[in-house]
N, C-alpha and C positions, 0 to 999 in steps of 0.2 A: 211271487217270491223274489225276494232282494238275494242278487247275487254277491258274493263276496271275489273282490280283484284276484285275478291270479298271478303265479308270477312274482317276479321284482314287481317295485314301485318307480314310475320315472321317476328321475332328480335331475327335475329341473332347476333353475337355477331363478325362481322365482318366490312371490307372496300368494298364497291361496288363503280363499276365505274358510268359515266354520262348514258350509255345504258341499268346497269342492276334495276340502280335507276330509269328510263323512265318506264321501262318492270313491276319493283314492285309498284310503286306508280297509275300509271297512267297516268302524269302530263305527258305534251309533251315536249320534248327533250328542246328545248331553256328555260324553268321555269326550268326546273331541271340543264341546264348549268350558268341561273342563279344567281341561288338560291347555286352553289358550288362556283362561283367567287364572287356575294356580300359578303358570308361566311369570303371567302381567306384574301377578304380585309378589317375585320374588326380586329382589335386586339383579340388574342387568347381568350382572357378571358369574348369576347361581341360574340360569335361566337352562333347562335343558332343551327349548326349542324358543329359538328369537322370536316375537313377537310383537306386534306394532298395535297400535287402539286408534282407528280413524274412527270418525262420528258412526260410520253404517255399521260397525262392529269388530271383530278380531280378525287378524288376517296373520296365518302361522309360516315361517319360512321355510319350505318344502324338503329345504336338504337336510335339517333336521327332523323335520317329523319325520322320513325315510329312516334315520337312526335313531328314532325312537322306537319306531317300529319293528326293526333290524332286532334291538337290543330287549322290547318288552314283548314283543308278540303280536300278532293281531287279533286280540281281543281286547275290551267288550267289541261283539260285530251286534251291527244293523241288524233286529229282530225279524225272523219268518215271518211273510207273510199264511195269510192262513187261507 
């Protein structure tokens, strides 16, 4: 069984990738890959979590996703295992 974080979320004051955002949030991997591409493709300045595109893939900026989550919930989570 996938546990879900408990607690706050650190904010730290860094870039996580789409796996380490899954692992801290909860949300399962497809919301969190997402929630970094809707991001990508809004203009920089409608963006509610900053966003970068290096070659290996999305990497989201921590102190926002904490207020995203703060502000939407933490759901979808990470499916029970069976």
């Amino acid at each position: 069984m996938v546990e879900r974080p408990d607690g706050d979320l650190p904010v730290d004051d860094t870039w996580v990738t789409i796996t380490e955002a899954t692992e801290k949030t909860g949300y399962n991997r497809s919301h969190v890959q997402k929630l970094a591409r809707d991001n990508w493709n809004l203009p920089e300045d409608e963006r509610w979590i900053r966003v970068r595109k290096p070659p290996s893939g999305y990497l989201l900026w921590m102190p926002d996703l904490v207020r995203y989550v703060a502000e939407f919930g933490r759901g979808p989570h990470l499916k029970k295992a069976d």
